[in-house]
C-alpha positions as CSV (number, residue, x, y, z in Angstrom):
1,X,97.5,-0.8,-12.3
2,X,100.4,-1.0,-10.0
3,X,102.6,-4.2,-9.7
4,X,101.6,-4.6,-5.7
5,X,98.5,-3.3,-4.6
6,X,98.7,-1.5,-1.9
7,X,95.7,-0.1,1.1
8,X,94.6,3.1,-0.4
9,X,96.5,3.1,-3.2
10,X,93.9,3.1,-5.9
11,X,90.2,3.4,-6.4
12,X,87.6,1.1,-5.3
13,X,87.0,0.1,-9.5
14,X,90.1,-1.1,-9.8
15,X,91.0,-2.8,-6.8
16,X,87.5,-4.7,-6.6
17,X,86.3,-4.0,-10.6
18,X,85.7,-7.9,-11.0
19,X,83.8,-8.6,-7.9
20,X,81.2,-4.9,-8.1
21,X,80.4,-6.4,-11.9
22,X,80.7,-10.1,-11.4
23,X,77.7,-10.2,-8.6
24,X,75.2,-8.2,-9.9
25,X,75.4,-9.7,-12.7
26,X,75.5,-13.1,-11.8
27,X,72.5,-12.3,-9.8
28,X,71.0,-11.3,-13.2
29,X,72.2,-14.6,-15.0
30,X,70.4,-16.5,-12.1
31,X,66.7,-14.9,-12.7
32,X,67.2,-15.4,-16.1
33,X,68.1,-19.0,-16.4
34,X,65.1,-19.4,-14.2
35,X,63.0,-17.9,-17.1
36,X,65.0,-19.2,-19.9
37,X,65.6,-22.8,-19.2
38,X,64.1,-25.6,-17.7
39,X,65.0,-29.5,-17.8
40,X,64.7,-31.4,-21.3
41,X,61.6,-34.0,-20.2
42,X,63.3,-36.6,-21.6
43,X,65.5,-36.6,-19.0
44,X,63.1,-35.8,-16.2
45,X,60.3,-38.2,-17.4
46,X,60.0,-40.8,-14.5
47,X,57.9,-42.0,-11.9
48,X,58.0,-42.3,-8.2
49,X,55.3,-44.4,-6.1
50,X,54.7,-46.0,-2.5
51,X,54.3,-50.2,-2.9
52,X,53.6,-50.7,1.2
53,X,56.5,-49.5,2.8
54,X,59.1,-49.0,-0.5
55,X,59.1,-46.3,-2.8
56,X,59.7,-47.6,-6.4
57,X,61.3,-45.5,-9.4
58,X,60.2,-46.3,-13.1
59,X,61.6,-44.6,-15.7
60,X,60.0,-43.3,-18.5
61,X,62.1,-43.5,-21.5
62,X,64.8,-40.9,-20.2
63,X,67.0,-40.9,-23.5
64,X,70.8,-40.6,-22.0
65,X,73.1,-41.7,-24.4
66,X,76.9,-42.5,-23.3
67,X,78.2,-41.6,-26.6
68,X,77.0,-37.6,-26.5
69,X,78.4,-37.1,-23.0
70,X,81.9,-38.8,-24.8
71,X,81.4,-35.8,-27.4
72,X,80.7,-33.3,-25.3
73,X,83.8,-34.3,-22.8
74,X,85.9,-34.2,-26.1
75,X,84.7,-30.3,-26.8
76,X,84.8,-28.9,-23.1
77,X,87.7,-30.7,-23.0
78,X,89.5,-28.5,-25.7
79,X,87.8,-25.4,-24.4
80,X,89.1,-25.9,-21.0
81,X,92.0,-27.9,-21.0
82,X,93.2,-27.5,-25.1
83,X,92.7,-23.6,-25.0
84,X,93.8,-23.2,-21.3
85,X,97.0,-24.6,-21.8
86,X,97.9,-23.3,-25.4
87,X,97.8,-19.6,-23.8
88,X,100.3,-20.9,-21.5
89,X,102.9,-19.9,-23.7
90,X,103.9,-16.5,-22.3
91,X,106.8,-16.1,-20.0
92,X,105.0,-13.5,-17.2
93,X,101.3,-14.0,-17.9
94,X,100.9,-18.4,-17.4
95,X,98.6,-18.1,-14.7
96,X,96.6,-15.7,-16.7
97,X,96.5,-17.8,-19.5
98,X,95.3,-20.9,-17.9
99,X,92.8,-18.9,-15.2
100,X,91.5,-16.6,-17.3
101,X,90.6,-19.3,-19.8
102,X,89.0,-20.9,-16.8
103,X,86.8,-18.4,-16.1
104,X,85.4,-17.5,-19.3
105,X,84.5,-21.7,-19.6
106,X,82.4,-21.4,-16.4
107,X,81.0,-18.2,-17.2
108,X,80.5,-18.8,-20.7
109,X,78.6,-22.7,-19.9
110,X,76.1,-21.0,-18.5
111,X,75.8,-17.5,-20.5
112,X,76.0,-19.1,-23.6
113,X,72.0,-20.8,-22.7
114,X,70.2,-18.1,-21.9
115,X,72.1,-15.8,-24.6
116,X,70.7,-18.7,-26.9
117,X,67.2,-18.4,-25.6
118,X,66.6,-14.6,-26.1
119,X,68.5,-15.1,-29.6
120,X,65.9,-17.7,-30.9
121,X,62.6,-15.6,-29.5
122,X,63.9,-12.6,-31.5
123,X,63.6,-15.0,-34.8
124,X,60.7,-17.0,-33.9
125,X,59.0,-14.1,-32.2
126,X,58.0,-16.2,-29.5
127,X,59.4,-17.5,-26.0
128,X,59.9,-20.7,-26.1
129,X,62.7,-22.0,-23.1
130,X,65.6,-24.3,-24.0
131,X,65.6,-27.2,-22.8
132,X,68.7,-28.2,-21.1
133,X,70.6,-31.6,-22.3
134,X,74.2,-33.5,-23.5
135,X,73.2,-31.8,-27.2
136,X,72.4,-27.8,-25.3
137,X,75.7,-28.8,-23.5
138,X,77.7,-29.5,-26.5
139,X,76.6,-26.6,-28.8
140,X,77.6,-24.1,-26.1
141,X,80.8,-25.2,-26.3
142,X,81.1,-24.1,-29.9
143,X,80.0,-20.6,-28.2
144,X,82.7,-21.0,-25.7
145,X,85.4,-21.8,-28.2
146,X,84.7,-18.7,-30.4
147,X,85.1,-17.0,-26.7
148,X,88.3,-18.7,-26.4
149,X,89.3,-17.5,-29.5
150,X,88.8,-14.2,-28.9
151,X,90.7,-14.1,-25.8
152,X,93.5,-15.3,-27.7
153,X,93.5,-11.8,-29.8
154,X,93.3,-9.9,-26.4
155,X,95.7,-12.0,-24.0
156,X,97.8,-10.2,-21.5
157,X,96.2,-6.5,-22.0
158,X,92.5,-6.7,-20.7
159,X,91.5,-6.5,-17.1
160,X,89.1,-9.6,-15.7
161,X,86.3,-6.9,-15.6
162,X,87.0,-6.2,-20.0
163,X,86.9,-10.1,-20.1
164,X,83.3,-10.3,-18.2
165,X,82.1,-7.9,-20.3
166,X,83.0,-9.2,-23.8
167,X,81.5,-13.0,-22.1
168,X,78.5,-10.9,-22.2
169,X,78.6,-9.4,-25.3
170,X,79.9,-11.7,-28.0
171,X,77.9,-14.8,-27.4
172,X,74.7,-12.6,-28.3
173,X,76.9,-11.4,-31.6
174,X,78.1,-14.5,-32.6
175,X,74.6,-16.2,-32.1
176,X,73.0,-13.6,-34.0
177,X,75.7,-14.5,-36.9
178,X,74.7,-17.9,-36.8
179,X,71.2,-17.6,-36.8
180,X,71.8,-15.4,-40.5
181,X,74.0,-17.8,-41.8
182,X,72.1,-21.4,-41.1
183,X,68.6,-20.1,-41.0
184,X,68.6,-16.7,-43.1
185,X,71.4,-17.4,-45.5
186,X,70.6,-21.1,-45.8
187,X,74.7,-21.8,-45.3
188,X,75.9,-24.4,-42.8
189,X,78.7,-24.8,-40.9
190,X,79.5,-28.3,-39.4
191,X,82.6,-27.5,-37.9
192,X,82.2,-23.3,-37.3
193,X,84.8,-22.9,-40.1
194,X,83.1,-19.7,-40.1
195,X,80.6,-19.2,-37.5
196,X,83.1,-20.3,-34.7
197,X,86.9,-20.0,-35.7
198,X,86.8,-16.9,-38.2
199,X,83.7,-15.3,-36.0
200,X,85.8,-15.3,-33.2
201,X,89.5,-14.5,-34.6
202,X,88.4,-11.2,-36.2
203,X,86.1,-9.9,-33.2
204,X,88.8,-10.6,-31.2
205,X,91.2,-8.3,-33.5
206,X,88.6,-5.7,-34.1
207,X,88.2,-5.6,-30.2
208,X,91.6,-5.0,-30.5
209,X,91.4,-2.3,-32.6
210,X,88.9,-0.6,-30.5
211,X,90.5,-0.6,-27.5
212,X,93.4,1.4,-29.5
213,X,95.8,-1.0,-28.5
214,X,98.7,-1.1,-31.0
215,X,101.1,-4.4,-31.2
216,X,104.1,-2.1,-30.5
217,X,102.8,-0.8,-26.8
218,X,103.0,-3.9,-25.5
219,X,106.4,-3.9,-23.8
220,X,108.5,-6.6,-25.6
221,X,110.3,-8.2,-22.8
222,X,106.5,-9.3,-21.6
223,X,106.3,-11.3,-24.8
224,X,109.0,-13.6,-24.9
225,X,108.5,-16.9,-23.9
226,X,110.6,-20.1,-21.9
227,X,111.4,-23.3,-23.2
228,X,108.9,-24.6,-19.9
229,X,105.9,-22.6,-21.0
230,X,106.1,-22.8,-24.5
231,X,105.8,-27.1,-23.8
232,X,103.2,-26.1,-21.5
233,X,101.2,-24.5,-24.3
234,X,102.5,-27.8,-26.9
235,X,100.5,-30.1,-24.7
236,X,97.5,-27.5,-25.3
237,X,98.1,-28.0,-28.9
238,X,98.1,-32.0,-28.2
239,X,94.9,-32.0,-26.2
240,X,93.3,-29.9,-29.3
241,X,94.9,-32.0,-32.3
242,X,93.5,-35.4,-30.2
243,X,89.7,-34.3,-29.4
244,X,89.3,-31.9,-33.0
245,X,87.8,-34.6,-35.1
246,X,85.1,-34.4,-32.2
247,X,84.5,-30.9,-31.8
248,X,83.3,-30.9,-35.7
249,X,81.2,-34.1,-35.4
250,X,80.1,-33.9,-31.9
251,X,76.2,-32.7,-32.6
252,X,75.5,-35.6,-35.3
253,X,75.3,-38.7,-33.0
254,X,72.2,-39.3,-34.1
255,X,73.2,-39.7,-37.1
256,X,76.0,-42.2,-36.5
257,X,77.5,-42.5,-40.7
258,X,77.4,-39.0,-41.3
259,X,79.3,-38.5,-37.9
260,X,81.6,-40.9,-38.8
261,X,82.6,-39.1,-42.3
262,X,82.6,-36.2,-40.3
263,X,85.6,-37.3,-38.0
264,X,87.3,-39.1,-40.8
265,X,87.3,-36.1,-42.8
266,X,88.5,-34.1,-39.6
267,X,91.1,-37.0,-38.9
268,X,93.0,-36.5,-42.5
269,X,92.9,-33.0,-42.9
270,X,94.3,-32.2,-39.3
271,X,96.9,-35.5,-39.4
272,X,97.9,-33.6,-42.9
273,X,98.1,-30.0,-41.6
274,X,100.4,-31.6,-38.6
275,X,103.0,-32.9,-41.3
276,X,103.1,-29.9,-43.9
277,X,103.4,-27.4,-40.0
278,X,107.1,-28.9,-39.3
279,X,108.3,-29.1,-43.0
280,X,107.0,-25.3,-43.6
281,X,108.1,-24.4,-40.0
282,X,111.6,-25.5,-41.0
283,X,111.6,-24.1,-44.7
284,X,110.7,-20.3,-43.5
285,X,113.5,-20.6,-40.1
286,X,116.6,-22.1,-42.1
287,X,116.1,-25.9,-41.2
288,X,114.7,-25.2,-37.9
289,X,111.2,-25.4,-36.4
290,X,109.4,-22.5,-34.8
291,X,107.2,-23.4,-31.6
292,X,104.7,-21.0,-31.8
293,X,103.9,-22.3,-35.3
294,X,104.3,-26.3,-34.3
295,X,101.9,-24.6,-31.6
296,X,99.3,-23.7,-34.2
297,X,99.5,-24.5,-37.9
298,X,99.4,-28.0,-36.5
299,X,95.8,-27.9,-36.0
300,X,94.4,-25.4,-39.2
301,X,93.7,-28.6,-40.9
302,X,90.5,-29.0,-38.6
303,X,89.6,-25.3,-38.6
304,X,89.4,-25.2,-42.6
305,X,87.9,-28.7,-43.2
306,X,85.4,-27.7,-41.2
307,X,82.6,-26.6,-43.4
308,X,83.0,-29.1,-46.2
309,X,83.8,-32.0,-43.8
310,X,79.9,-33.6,-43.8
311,X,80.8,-34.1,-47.8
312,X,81.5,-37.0,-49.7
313,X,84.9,-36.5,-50.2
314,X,87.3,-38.8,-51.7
315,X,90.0,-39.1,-48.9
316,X,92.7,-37.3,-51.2
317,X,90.8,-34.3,-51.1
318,X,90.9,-33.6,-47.0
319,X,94.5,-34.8,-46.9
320,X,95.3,-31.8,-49.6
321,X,93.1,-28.8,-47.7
322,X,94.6,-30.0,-44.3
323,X,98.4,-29.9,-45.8
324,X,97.5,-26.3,-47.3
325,X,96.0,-25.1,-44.1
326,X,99.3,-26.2,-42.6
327,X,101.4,-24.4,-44.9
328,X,99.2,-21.2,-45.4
329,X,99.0,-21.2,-41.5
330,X,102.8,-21.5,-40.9
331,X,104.1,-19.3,-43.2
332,X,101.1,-16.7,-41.6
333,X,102.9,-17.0,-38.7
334,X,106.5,-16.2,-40.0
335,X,105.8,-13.6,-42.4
336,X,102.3,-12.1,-42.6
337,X,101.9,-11.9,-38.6
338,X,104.6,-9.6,-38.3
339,X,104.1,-7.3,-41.4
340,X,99.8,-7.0,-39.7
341,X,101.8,-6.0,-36.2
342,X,104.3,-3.6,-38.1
343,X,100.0,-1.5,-38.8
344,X,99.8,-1.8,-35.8
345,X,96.9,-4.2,-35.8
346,X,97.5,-6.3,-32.1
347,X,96.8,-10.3,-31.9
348,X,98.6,-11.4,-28.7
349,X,98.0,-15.0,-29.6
350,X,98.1,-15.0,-33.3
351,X,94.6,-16.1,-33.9
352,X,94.0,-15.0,-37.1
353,X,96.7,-17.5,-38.2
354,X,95.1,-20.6,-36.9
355,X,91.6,-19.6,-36.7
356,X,90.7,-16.4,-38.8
357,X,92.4,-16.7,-42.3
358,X,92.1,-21.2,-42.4
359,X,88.0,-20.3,-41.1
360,X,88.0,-17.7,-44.1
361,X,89.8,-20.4,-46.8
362,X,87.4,-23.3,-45.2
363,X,83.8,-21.1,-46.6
364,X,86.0,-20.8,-50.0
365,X,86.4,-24.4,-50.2
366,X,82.9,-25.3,-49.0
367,X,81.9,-22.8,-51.8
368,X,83.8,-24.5,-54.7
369,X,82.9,-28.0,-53.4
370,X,79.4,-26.8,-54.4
371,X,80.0,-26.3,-57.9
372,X,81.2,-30.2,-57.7
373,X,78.7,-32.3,-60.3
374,X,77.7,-34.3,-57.2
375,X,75.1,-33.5,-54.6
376,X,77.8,-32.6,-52.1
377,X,76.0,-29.0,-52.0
378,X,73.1,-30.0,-50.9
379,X,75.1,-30.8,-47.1
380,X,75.9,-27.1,-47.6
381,X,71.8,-26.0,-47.6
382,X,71.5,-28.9,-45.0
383,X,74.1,-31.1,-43.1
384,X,71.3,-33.8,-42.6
385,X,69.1,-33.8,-45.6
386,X,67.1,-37.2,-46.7
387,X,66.3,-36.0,-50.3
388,X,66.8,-33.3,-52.6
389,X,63.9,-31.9,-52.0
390,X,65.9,-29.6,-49.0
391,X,66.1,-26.9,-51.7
392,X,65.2,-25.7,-55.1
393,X,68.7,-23.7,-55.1
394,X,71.6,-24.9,-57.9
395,X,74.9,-25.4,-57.3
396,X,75.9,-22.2,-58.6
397,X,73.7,-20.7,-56.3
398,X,74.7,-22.1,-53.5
399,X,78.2,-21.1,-54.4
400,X,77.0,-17.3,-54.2
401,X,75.3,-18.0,-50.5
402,X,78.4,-19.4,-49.6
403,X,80.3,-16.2,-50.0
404,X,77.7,-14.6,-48.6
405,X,77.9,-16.0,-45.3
406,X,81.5,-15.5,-45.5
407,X,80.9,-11.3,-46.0
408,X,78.4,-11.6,-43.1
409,X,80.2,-13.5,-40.9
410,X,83.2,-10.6,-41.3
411,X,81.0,-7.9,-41.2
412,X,79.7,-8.8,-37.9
413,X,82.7,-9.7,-36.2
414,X,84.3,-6.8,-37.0
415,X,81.9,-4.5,-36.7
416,X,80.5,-5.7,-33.2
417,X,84.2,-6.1,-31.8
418,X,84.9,-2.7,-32.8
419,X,81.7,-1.5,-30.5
420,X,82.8,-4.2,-28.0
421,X,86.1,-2.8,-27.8
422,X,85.3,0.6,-26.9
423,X,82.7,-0.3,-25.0
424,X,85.5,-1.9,-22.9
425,X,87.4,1.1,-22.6
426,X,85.2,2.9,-20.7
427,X,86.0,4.2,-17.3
428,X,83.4,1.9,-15.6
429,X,85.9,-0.9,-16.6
430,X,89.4,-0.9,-14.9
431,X,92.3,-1.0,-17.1
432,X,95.4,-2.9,-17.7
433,X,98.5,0.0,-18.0
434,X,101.3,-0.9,-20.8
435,X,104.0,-1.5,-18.3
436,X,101.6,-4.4,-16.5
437,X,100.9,-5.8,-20.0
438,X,101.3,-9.3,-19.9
439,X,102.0,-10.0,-16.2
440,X,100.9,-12.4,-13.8
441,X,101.0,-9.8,-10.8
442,X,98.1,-7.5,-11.1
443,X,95.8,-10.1,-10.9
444,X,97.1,-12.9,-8.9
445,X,99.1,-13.5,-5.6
446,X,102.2,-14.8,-6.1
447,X,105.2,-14.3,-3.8
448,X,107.7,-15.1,-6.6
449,X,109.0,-12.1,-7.4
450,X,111.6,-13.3,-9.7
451,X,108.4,-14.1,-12.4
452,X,107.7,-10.1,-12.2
453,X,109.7,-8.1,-15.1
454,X,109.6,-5.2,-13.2
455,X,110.6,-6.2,-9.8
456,X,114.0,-5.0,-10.6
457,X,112.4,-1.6,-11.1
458,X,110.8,-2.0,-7.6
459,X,114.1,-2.1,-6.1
460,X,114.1,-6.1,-5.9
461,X,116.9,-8.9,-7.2
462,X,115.2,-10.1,-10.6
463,X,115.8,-13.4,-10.3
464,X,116.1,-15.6,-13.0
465,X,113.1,-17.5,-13.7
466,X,114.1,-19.1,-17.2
467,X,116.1,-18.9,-20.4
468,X,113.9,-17.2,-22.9
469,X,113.1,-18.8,-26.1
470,X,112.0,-16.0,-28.5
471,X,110.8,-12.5,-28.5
């Protein structure tokens, strides 16, 4: 792609790819919503007659509850506003960050139901519609964040037409993942240790990988970042570490103890990770802290508590996985996220650090918490069991499922985002060129030119936007 777009200058694809894929198949997504949706009848059960002259409304028992639209504002919150401004962080590519991120939310919302739909009529071997309410809302987010996610493992070297395409793609994978692991595998996942955070991490990297995109092509003045957008991305990091403890409990309010462990659990573990971040940060960089991982590491302590955080757990136990999460996370980020980019293997954002490897360690915890003499395995058959009679599997057993899920979830991921990422490399998909890696200009109208690394190359004064921070 050329910096400015110019009449004439290039193909039809990849001056208007977004809009010639976006409407048809929005057009699709509209027929089938229409076929694979239709109002939950709780919420539509009401009654409307004529007394004389006045029309009177009687409900009938429409069951809105305050507290599941608080939990799902908490989890679209993150996805929109948590996610959007952590990928704020790099110096050329802000407003792709934040508008990109957009995009796939309001897509995704919407995708996410009818990818559902078809998902569940391929196990149950019947059509049966979903029925849209607060709880459908809030479990698409979980579908949204592993989007998200992804992204982050991509940022700043796919076209908005790549991006549709894997918001069409994944969602089905990662459903079809899920469905395996809770209702095949007999594994669950409270807080998508696995099924959302690992999922999504290493199909983002494998898409990576099968675009042939190597870490070292994209041009390394793009990657540095400012001290303004690296705060832009720490209040992403806020808004994530504040509304975490929801995300994991936010589909158990009707079950209002064990959502209550669950955000406890959630609480420790991620106030832990948050404290063992700076003192690692500052161990690995000679007494200093390191943004990107005060970005991240902060908040591994909800990504690996996830799966074991509907257990019994004496509190000790969270506030030591969150603090190792922290640690295992930071130090990721200084020493093992480099040597994976010396391969060659490309993660923009880093995601296996915060979501991949802490999703990975949060199955091998839920595994060993089985093996615990106490029933806590049983949450690990079924999150909300009333007696033991859930399963005839032992603790040992359990233990094996556990890893099980964990090889499946991997499997998946990687193999789909491998076929995803070709996929996307097609020629019906306009691409991003390495010298436009990472820049706002290709896709956005903005008269500063000063933002644009190459306007210097363009025979313009480079102005200079701001100090950079790091490389």
């Amino acid at each position: 792609m050329a910096g400015d777009r110019k009449d004439g200058e290039e193909g039809l694809l990849e001056t208007y790819g977004l809009p010639l894929w976006f409407y048809p198949v929005f057009i699709l997504v509209i027929i089938l919503f229409g076929v694979c949706t239709e109002l939950d009848p709780d919420y539509a059960t009401e009654t409307v007659t004529k007394v004389g002259d006045l029309y009177v409304r009687a409900t009938g028992g429409a069951k809105y509850d305050g507290a599941d639209y608080s939990m799902y504002m908490d989890a679209s919150a993150m996805c929109v506003l948590g996610f959007g401004m952590l990928y704020t962080f790099s110096k050329y590519y802000v407003w792709g960050g934040v508008g990109l991120n957009f995009f796939i939310c309001g897509f995704s919302f919407i995708w996410v139901t009818v990818a559902k739909t078809i998902v569940n009529a391929m196990w149950a071997g019947e059509w049966v519609r979903t029925k849209l309410n607060l709880v459908e809302m809030t479990t698409g987010c979980y579908v949204t964040a592993a989007l998200l996610i992804s992204f982050g493992a991509i940022y700043g070297f796919t076209s908005p037409t790549q991006i549709l395409l894997l918001c069409i793609i994944e969602p089905f994978m990662m459903l079809i993942n899920e469905h395996i692991v809770l209702y095949d595998i007999h594994v669950k996942d409270a807080g998508g240790s696995l099924v959302v955070h690992a999922f999504g991490a290493y199909f983002g990297i494998a898409v990576a990988i099968g675009m042939g995109v190597k870490a070292k092509q994209l041009p390394a003045e793009h990657r540095t970042t400012t001290y303004f957008s690296d705060m832009g991305a720490m209040i992403g990091s806020v808004v994530l570490w504040m509304f975490w403890p929801s995300f994991n409990g936010a589909t158990f309010a009707s079950d209002p103890n064990l959502q209550g462990r669950i955000v406890l659990n959630t609480y420790l573990a991620i106030a832990s990770s948050c404290a063992t971040s700076f003192a690692t940060s500052a161990l690995a960089h000679r007494g200093k802290f390191e943004m990107i991982e005060i970005q991240n590491s902060t908040l591994a302590g909800g990504v690996m508590i996830g799966m074991i955080c509907p257990f019994h757990l004496d509190p000790w136990i969270p506030v030591l996985i969150g603090g190792l999460a922290g640690m295992i996370s930071s130090i990721g980020y200084a020493k093992y996220h480099p040597f994976l980019e010396g391969l060659g293997i490309t993660d923009s954002a880093a995601v296996q650090m915060l979501h991949g490897l802490p999703g990975v360690l949060g199955g091998v915890c839920a595994a060993f918490a089985c093996l615990h003499g106490d029933y806590g395995y049983l949450y690990s058959y079924q999150t909300d069991w009333e007696d033991s009679s859930v399963t005839s599997r032992t603790r040992g057993q359990q233990f094996g499922y556990v890893g099980l899920a964990i090889v499946c979830t991997l499997g998946i991921s990687i193999v789909s985002g491998l076929i995803t990422g070709v996929l996307m490399q097609q020629p019906c998909c306009p691409r991003v060129h390495k010298k436009d890696m990472l820049v706002d200009h290709d896709f956005w109208h903005i008269h500063d030119h000063g933002s644009d690394p190459r306007a210097k190359n363009n025979g313009r004064v480079m102005a200079n936007p701001m100090q950079d921070t790091q490389a």
